[in-house]
Short mmCIF file of the C-alpha atoms (twelve columns), coordinates in Angstrom:
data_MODEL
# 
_entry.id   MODEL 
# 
loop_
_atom_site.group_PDB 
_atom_site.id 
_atom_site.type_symbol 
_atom_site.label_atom_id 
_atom_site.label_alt_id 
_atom_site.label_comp_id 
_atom_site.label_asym_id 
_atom_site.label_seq_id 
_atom_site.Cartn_x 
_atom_site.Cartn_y 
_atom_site.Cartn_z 
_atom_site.pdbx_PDB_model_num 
ATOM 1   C CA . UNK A 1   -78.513 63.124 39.361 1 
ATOM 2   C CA . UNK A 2   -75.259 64.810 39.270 1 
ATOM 3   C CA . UNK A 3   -72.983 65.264 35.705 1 
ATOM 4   C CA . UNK A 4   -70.050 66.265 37.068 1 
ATOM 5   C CA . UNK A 5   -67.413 67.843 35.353 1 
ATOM 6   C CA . UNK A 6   -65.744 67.593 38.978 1 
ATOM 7   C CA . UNK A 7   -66.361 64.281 40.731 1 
ATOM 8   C CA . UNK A 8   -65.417 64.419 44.446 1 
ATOM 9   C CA . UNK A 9   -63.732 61.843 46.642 1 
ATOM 10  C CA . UNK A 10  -63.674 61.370 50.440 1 
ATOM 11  C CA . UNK A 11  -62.682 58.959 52.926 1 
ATOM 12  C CA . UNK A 12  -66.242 59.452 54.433 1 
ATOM 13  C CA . UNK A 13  -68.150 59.397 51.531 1 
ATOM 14  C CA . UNK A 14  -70.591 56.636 50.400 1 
ATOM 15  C CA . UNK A 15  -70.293 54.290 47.163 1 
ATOM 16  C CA . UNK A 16  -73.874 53.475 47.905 1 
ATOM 17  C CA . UNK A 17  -76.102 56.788 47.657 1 
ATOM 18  C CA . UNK A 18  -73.141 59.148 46.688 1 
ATOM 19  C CA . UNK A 19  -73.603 61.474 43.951 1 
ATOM 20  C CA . UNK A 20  -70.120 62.124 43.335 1 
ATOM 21  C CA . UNK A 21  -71.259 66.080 44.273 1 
ATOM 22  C CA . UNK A 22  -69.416 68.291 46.166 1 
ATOM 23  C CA . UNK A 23  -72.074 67.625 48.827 1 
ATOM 24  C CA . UNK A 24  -72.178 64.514 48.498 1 
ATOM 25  C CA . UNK A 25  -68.877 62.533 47.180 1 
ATOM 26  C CA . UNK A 26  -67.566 59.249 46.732 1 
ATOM 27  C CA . UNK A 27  -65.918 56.613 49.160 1 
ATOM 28  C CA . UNK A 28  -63.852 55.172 46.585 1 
ATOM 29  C CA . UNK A 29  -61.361 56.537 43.605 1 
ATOM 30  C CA . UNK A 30  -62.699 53.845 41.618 1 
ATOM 31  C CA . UNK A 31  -66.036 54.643 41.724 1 
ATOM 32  C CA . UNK A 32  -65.497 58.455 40.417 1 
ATOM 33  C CA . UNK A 33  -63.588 57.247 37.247 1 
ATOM 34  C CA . UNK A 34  -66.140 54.854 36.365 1 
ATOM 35  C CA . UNK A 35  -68.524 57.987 36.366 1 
ATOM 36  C CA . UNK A 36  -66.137 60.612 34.803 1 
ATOM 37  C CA . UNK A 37  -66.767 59.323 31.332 1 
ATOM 38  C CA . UNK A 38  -66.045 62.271 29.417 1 
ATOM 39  C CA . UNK A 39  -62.716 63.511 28.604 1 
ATOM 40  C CA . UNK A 40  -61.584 66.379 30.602 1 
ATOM 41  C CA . UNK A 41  -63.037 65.328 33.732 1 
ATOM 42  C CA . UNK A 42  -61.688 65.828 37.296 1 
ATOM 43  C CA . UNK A 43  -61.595 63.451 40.210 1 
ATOM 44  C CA . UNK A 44  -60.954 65.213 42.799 1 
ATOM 45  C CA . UNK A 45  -59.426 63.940 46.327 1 
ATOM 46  C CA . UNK A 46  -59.217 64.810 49.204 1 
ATOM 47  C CA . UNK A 47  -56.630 63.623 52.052 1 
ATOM 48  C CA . UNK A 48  -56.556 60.084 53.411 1 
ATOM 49  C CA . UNK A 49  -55.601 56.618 52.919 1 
ATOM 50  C CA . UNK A 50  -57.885 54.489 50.426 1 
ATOM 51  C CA . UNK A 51  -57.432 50.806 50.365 1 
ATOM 52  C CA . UNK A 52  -58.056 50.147 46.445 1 
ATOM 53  C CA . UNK A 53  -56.716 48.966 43.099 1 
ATOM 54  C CA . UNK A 54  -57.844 51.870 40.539 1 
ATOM 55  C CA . UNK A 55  -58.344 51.125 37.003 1 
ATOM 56  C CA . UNK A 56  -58.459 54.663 34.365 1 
ATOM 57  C CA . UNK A 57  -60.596 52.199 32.565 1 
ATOM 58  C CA . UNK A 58  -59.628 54.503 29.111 1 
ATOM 59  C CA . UNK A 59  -60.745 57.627 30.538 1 
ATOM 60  C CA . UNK A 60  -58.583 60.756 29.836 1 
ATOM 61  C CA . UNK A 61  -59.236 62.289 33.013 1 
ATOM 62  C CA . UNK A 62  -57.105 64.115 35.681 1 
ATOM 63  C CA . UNK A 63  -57.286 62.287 39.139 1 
ATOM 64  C CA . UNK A 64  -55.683 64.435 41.720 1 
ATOM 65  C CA . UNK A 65  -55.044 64.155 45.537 1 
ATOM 66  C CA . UNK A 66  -54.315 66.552 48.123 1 
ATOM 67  C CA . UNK A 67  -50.955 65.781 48.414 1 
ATOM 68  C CA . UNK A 68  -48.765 63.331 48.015 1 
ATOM 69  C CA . UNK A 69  -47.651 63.454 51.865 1 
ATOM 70  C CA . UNK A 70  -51.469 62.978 52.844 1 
ATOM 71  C CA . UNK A 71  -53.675 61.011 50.052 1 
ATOM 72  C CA . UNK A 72  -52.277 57.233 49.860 1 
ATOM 73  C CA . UNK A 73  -53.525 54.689 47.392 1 
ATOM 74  C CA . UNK A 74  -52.978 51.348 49.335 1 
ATOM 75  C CA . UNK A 75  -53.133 48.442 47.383 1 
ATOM 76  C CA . UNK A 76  -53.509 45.808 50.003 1 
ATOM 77  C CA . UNK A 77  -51.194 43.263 48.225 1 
ATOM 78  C CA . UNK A 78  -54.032 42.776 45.335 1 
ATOM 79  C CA . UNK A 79  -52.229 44.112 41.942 1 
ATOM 80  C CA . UNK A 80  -51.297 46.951 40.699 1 
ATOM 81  C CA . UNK A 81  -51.880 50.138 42.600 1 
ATOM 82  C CA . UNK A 82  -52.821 52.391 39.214 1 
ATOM 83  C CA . UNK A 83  -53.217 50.242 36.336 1 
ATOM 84  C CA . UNK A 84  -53.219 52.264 32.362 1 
ATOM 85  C CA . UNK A 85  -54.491 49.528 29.856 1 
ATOM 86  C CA . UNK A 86  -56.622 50.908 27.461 1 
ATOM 87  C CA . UNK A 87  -54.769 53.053 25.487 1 
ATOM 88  C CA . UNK A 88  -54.934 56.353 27.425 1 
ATOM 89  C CA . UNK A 89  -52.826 59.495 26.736 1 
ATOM 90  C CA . UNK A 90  -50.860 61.952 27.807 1 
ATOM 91  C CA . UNK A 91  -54.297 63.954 28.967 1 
ATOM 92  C CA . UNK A 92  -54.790 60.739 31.115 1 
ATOM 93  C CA . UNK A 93  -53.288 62.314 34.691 1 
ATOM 94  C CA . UNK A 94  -52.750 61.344 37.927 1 
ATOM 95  C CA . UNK A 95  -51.050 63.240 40.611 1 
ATOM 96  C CA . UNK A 96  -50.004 64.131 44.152 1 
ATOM 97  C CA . UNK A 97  -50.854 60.457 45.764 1 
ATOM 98  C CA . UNK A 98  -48.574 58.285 47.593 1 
ATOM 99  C CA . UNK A 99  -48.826 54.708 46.123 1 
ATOM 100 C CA . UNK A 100 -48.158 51.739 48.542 1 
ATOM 101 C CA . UNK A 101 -48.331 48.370 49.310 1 
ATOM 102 C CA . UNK A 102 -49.042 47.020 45.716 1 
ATOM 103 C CA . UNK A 103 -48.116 43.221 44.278 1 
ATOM 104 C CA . UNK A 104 -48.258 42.160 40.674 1 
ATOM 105 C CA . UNK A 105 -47.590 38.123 40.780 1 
ATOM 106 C CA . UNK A 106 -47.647 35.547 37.589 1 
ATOM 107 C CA . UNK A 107 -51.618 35.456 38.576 1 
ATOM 108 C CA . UNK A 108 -52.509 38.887 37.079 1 
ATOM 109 C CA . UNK A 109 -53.658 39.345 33.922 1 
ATOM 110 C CA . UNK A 110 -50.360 41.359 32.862 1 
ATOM 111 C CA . UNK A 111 -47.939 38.862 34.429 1 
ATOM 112 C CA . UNK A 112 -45.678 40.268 37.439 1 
ATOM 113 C CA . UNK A 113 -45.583 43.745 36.107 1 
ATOM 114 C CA . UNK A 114 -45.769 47.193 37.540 1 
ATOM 115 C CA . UNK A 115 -46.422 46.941 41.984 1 
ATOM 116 C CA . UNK A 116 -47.139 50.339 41.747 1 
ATOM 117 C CA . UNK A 117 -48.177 51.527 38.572 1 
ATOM 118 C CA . UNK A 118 -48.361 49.404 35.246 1 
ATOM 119 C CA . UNK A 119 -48.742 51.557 31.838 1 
ATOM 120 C CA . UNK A 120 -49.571 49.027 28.912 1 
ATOM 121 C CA . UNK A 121 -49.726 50.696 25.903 1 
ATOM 122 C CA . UNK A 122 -50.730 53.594 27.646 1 
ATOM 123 C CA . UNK A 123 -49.133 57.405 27.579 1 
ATOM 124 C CA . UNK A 124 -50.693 58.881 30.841 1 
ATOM 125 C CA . UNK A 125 -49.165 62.046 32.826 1 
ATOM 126 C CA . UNK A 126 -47.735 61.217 36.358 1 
ATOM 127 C CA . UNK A 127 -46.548 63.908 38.352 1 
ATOM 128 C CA . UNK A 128 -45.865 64.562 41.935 1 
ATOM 129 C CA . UNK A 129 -46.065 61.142 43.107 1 
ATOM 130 C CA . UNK A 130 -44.644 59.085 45.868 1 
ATOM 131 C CA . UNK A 131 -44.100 55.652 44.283 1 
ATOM 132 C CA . UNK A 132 -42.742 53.306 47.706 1 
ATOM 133 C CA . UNK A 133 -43.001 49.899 49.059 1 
ATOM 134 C CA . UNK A 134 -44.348 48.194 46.186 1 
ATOM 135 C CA . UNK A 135 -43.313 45.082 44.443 1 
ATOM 136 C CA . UNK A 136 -43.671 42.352 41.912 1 
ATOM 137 C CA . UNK A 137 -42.279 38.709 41.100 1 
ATOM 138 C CA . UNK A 138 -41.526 40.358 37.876 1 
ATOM 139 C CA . UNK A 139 -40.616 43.648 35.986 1 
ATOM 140 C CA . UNK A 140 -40.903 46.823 37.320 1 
ATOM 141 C CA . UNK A 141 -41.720 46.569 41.258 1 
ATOM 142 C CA . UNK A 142 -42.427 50.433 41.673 1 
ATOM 143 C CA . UNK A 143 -43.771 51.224 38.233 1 
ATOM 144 C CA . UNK A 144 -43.663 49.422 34.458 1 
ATOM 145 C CA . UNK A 145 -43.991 51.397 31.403 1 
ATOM 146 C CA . UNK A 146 -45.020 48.709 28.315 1 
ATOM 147 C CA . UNK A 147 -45.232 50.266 24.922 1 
ATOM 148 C CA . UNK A 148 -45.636 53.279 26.453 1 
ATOM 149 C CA . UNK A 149 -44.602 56.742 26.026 1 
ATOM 150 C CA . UNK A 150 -45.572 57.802 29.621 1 
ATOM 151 C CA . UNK A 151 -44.106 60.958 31.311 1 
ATOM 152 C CA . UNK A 152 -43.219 60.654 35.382 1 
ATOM 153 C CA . UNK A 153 -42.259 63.647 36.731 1 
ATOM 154 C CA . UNK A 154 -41.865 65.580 40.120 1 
ATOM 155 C CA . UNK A 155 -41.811 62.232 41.699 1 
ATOM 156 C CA . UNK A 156 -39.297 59.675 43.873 1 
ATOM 157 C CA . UNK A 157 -39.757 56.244 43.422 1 
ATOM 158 C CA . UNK A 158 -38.204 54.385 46.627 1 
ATOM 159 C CA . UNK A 159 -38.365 50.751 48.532 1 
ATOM 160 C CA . UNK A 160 -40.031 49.160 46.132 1 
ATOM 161 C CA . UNK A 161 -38.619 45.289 44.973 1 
ATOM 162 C CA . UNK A 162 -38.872 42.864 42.196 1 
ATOM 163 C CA . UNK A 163 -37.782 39.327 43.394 1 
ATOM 164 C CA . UNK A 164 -37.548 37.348 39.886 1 
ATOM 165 C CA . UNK A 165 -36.875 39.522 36.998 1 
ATOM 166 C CA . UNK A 166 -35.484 43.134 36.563 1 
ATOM 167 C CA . UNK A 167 -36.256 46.828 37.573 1 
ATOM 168 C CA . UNK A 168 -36.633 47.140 41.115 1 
ATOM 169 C CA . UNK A 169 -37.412 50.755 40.868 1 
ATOM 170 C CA . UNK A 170 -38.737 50.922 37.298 1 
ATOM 171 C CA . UNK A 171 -39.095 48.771 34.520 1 
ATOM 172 C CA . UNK A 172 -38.970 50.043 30.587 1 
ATOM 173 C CA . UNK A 173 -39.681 47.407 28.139 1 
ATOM 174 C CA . UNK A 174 -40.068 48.029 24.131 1 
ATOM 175 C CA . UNK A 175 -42.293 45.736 22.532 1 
ATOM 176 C CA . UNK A 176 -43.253 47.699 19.522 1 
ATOM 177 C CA . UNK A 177 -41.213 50.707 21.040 1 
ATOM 178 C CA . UNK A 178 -41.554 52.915 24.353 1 
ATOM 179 C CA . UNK A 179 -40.070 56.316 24.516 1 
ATOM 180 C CA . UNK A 180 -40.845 57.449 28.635 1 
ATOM 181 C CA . UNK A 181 -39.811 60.464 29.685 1 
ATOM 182 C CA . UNK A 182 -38.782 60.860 33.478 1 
ATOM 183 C CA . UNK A 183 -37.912 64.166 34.976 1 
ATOM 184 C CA . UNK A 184 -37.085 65.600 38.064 1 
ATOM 185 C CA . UNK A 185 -37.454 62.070 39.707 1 
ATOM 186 C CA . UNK A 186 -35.111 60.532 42.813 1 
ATOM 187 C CA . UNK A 187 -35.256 56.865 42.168 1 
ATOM 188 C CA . UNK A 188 -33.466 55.467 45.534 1 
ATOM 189 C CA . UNK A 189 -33.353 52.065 47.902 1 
ATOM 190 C CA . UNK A 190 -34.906 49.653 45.526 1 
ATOM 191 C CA . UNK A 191 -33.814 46.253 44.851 1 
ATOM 192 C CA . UNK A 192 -34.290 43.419 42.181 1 
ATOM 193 C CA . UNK A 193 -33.581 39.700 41.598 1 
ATOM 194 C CA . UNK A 194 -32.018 40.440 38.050 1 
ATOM 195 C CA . UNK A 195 -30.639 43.125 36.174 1 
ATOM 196 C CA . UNK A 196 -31.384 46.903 36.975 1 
ATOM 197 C CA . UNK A 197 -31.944 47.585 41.074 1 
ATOM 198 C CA . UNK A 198 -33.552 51.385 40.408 1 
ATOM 199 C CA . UNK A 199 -34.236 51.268 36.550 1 
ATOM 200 C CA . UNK A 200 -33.794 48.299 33.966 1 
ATOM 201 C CA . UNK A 201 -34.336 49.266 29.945 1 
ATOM 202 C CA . UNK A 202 -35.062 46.568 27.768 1 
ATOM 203 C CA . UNK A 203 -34.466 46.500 24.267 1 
ATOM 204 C CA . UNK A 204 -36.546 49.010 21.650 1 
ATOM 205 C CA . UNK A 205 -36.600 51.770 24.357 1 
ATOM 206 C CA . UNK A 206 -35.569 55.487 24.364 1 
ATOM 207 C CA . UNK A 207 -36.057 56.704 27.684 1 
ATOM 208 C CA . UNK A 208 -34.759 60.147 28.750 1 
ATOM 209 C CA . UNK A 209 -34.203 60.812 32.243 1 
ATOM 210 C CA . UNK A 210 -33.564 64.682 32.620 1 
ATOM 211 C CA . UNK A 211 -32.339 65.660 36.521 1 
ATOM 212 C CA . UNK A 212 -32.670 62.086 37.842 1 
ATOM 213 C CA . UNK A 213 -30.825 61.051 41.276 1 
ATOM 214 C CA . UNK A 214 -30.264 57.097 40.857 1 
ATOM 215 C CA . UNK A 215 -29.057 55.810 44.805 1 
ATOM 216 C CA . UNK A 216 -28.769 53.365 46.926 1 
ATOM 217 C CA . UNK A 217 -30.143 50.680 45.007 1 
ATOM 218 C CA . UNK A 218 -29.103 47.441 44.414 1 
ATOM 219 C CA . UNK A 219 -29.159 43.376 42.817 1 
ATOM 220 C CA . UNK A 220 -28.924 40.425 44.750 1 
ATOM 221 C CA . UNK A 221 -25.699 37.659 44.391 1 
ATOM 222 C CA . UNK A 222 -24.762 36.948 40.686 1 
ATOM 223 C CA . UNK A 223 -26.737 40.081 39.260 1 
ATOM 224 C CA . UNK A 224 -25.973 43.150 37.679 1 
ATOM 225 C CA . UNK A 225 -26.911 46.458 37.106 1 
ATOM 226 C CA . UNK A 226 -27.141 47.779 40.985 1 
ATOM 227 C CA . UNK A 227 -28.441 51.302 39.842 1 
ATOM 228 C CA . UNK A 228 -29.335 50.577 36.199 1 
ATOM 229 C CA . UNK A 229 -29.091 48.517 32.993 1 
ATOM 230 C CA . UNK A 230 -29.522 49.503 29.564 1 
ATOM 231 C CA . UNK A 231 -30.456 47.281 26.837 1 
ATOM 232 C CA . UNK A 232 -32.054 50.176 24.708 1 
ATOM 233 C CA . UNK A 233 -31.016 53.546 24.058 1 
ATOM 234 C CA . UNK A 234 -30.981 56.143 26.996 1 
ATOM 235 C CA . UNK A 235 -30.154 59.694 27.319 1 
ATOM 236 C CA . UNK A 236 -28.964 60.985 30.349 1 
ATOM 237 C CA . UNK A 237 -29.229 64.693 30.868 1 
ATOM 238 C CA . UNK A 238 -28.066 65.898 34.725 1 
ATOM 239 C CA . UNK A 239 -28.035 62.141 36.004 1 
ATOM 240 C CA . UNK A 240 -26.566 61.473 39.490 1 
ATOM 241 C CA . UNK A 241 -25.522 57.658 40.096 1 
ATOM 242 C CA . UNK A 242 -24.076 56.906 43.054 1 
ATOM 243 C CA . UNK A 243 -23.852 54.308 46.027 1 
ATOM 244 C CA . UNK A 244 -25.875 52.082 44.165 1 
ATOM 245 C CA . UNK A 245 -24.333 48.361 44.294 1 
ATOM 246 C CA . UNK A 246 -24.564 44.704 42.469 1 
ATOM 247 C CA . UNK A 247 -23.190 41.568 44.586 1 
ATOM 248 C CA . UNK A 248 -21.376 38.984 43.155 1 
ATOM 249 C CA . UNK A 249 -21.288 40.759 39.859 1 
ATOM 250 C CA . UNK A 250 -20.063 43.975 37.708 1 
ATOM 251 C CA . UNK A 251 -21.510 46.930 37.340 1 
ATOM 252 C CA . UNK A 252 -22.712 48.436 40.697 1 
ATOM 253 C CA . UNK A 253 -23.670 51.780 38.340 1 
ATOM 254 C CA . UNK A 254 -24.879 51.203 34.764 1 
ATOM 255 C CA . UNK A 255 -24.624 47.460 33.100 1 
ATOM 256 C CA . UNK A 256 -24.758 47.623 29.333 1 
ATOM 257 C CA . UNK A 257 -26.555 44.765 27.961 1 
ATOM 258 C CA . UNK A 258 -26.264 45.351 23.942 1 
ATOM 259 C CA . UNK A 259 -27.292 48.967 24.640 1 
ATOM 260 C CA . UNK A 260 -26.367 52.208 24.157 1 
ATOM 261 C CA . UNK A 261 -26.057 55.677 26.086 1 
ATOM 262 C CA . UNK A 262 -25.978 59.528 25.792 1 
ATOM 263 C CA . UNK A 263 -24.889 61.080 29.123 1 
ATOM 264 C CA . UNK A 264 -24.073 64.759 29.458 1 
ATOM 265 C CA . UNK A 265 -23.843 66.889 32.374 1 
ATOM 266 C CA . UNK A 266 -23.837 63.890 34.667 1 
ATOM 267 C CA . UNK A 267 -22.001 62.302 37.548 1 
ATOM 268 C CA . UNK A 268 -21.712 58.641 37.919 1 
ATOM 269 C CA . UNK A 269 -19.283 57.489 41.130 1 
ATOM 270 C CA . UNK A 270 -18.984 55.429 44.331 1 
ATOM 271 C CA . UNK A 271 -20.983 52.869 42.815 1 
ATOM 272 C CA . UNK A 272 -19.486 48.751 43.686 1 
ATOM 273 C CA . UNK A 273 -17.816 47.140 42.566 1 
ATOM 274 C CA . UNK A 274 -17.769 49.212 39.603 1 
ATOM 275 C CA . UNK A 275 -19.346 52.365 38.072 1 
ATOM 276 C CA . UNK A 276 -19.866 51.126 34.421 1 
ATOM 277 C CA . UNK A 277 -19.653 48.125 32.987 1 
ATOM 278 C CA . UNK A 278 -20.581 45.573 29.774 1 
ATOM 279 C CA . UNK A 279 -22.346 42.661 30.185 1 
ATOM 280 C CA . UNK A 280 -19.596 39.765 29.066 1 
ATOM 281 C CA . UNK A 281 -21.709 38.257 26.416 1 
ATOM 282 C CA . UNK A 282 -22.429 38.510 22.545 1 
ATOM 283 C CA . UNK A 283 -23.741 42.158 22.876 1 
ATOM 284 C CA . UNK A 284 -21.481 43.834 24.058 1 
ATOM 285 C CA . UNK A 285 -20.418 44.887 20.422 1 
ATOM 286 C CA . UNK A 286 -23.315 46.527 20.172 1 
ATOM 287 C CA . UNK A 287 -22.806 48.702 22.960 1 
ATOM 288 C CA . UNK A 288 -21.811 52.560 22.814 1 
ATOM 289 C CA . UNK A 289 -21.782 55.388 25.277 1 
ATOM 290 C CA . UNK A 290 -20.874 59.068 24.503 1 
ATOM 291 C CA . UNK A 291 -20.091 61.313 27.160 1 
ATOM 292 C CA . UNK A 292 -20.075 64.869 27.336 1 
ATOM 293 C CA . UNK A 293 -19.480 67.476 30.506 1 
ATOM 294 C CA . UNK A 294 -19.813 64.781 32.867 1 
ATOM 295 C CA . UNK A 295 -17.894 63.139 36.274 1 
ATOM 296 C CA . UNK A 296 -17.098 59.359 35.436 1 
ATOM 297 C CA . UNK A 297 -15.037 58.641 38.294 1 
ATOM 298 C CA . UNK A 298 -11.623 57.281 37.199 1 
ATOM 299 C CA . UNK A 299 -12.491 58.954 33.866 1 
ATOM 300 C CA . UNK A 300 -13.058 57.774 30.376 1 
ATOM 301 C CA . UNK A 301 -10.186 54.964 30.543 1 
ATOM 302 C CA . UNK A 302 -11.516 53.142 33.983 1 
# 
């Protein structure tokens, strides 16, 4: 009986004989976005902690919480937290929600990607989001952007893990091509099994992280990349990486793994056992970085 444009979501709501109404809301985030079917919708919720896996399902909608401090997204160790699959866009927006507790393992459908958010050939808008504790047997244990040109701002992505593969914090992976861009973002205290403890890029990507703070994360014994490793081709605009570390192996700051690197007006230092370094292998020809109006500690020749 009720058409929306505004669908409503409450802790105390009902699934069974809600509307969706103002009056008469929701009990789940899932349930609202399978009834906002029309592009431009709202989902609308309010503060608490709800114990789900959400699917956008293709809608290009705006699903909003109360604030990131107050409205969690738990996803109870079943998958993803927020999965994009179906080719949304940049219209496609969630915001202000903490997302917690997810795990993407070999059984999902996507294959140990994304704990906390996985974008698959998906654009969506993410802003204002608290991205912590998640993690994956594979890429990307806070969030993984696949053939995606997703945009993450306003946000810190923190303790999340992978324990195979690469991207503790955030995995970018090309494909056909991915092109994220990540702004105003503190990606801190995350950890991985391979390469890239807070971000890992993969090959045919072009992130560019704009006033990013990259700390504190790290790679277990005989890894690399303790804050972040490029394969593709990053720009770096106001990028602070620091006290982020890699055991047993080079690189505690950036690894270069056949990739390449424009970073201006940043600061890279106190990273172990090194700040930058190129992985020793048949690539590393292929790696470049220019630097403008930045702090490399040691300087250009270290």
């Amino acid at each position: 009986s009720f058409s929306g444009p505004i669908w409503y979501v409450q802790t105390d709501g009902s699934d069974t004989d809600g509307t969706g109404s103002s009056s008469s809301p929701f009990a789940s985030i899932q349930s609202a976005i399978n009834f906002a079917t029309t592009d431009g919708d709202s989902v609308n919720v309010a503060a608490g902690t709800y114990v789900e896996n959400v699917n956008f399902r293709g809608r290009n909608i705006k699903v909003v919480g109360s604030d990131s401090s107050n409205t969690i997204i738990d996803g109870n160790q079943s998958g993803s937290v927020v999965l994009f699959n179906s080719g949304e866009d940049s219209t496609a927006i969630l915001k202000k929600f903490t997302l917690k507790n997810g795990f993407a393992s070999s059984t999902e459908v996507f294959l140990d990607m994304g704990g906390g958010v996985l974008c698959v050939g998906s654009s969506p808008t993410l802003s204002e989001l608290i991205i912590a504790n998640n993690s994956t047997t594979g890429w990307g244990g806070g969030i993984q952007i696949y053939e995606s040109n997703a945009k993450l701002s306003n946000s810190t992505v923190r303790n999340n893990s992978t324990t195979w593969l690469g991207g503790g914090g955030m995995g970018i992976q090309g494909g056909n091509g991915s092109t994220p861009k990540i702004t105003n973002v503190k990606i801190i205290n995350n950890s991985s099994g391979s390469g890239g403890g807070g971000i890992t890029c993969g090959g045919n990507t072009n992130p560019v992280l704009k006033n990013v703070l990259i700390m504190g994360n790290n790679v277990g014994s005989n890894n690399h990349g303790g804050g972040m490793e490029i394969g593709g081709s990053a720009t770096l605009i106001n990028v602070t990486i620091t006290e982020n570390t890699a055991t047993g192996q080079p690189a505690g700051g950036i690894m270069f793994s056949g990739g390449s690197a424009n970073i201006i007006n940043s600061i890279i230092l106190d990273n172990y056992p090194q700040d930058i370094n190129f992985y020793p292998g048949p690539d590393v020809s292929a790696s470049t970085i220019n630097v403008s109006y930045s702090y490399l500690e040691g300087g250009l020749d270290s």
